[in-house]
N, C-alpha and C positions, 0 to 999 in steps of 0.2 A: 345512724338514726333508727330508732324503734319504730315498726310497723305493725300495728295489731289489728285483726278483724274478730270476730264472734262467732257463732255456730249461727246464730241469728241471721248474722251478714251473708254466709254462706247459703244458708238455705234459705233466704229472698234470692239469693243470683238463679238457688236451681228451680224455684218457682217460678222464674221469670224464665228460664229455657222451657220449663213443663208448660208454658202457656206459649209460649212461640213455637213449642213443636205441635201443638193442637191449634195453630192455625197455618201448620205448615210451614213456618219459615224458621231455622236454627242455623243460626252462624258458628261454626267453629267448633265449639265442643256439642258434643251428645248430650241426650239426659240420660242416659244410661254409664256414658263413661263419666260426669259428674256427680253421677251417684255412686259409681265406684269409688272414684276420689276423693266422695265426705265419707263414705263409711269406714276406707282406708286410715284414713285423717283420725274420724273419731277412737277407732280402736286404737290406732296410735296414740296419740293420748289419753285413754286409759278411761272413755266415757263409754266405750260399746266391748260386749263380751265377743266378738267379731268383726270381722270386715265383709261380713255378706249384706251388698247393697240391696237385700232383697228383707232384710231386718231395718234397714236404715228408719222406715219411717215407725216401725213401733217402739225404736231406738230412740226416734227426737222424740216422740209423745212420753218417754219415761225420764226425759230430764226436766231439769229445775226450772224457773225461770232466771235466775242467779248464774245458774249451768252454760246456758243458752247466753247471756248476756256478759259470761267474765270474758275479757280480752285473751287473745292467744298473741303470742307476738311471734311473729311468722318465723321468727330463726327455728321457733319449733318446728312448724310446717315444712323447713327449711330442712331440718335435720330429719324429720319423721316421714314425709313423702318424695324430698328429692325437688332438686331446681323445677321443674316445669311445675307443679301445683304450687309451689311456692309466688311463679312468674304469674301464673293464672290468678292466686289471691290476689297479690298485687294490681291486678288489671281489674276485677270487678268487685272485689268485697274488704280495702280496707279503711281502718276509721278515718286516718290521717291523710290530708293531702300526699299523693305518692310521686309529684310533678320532679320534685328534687332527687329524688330515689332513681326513677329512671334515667334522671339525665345523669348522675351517678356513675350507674350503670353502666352506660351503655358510653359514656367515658372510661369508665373502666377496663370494658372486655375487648376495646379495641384491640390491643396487640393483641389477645389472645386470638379473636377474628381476622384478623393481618397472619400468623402462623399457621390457620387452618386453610385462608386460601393461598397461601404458598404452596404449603404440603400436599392441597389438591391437586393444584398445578402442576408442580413439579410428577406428580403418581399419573396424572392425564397425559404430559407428555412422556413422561415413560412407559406407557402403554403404548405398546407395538400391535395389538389384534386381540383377537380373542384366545390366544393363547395363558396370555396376561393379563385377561379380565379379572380373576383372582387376586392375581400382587395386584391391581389396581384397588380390589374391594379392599381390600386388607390395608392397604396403605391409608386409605381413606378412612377405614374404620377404626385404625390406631391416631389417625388426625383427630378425629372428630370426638372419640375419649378425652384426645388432650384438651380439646376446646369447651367441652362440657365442663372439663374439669376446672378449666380458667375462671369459665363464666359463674359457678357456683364459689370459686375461691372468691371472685369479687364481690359477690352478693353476699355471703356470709360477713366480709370485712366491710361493704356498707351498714349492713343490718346489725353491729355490735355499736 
């Protein structure tokens, strides 16, 4: 299925954080780490001559309206920022319903979620103390690559 949002779509989500955090209430993400993640985005496809979120906004004042409003289809986003801004599009800024996407989804990365808490599991009881608190990070942290890596293989082959 094709998912697409706008630069438009995006930057009403970080309006709406910039107005929740001036009255104090912000769920989840930052307006400073979603401004990191549009300017990242923009320069990534090839609308900002950098990724410093601190240009971002003389950055949207100098694009088109045409600019602002062509679709990105998130495989971009997908490929140019990596699984987690791609998950975060998905959850607040795309045109299409994304109801079937997620259930997709999250059909999809089961087993790879099934072989990460195995792999926990198994590194939690092989931990003897703190001797082993290392092979435990370590085992965890070669798990959790593979799961990442699961999860982005299924969202790529939803999103084609």
């Amino acid at each position: 299925m094709t998912l697409t949002t706008t630069i438009n779509l995006i930057n009403k989500h970080r309006a709406c954080v910039a107005a929740a955090a001036d009255t104090g209430f912000v769920s989840g993400w930052s307006l400073a780490c979603i401004s990191e993640r549009f300017a990242s985005l923009l320069f990534l496809i090839g609308l900002a001559p950098d990724a410093n979120p601190e240009h971002l906004d003389s950055i949207l004042g100098g694009l088109t309206s045409v600019q602002c409003n062509e679709p990105i289809n998130l495989t971009v986003i997908l490929n140019a920022n990596g699984l987690g801004d791609c998950l975060w599009v998905m959850t607040v800024a795309t045109q299409e319903d994304v109801s079937p996407v997620w259930v997709e989804y999250y059909r999809a990365i089961a087993p790879a979620q099934v072989k990460y808490e195995q792999a926990r599991a198994v590194a939690l009881a092989n931990h003897k103390g703190i001797d082993t608190w290392d092979e435990y990070k370590q085992a965890l942290a070669m798990a959790k690559v593979e799961y990442t890596r699961g999860k982005t293989t299924a969202l790529a082959a939803i999103l084609q």
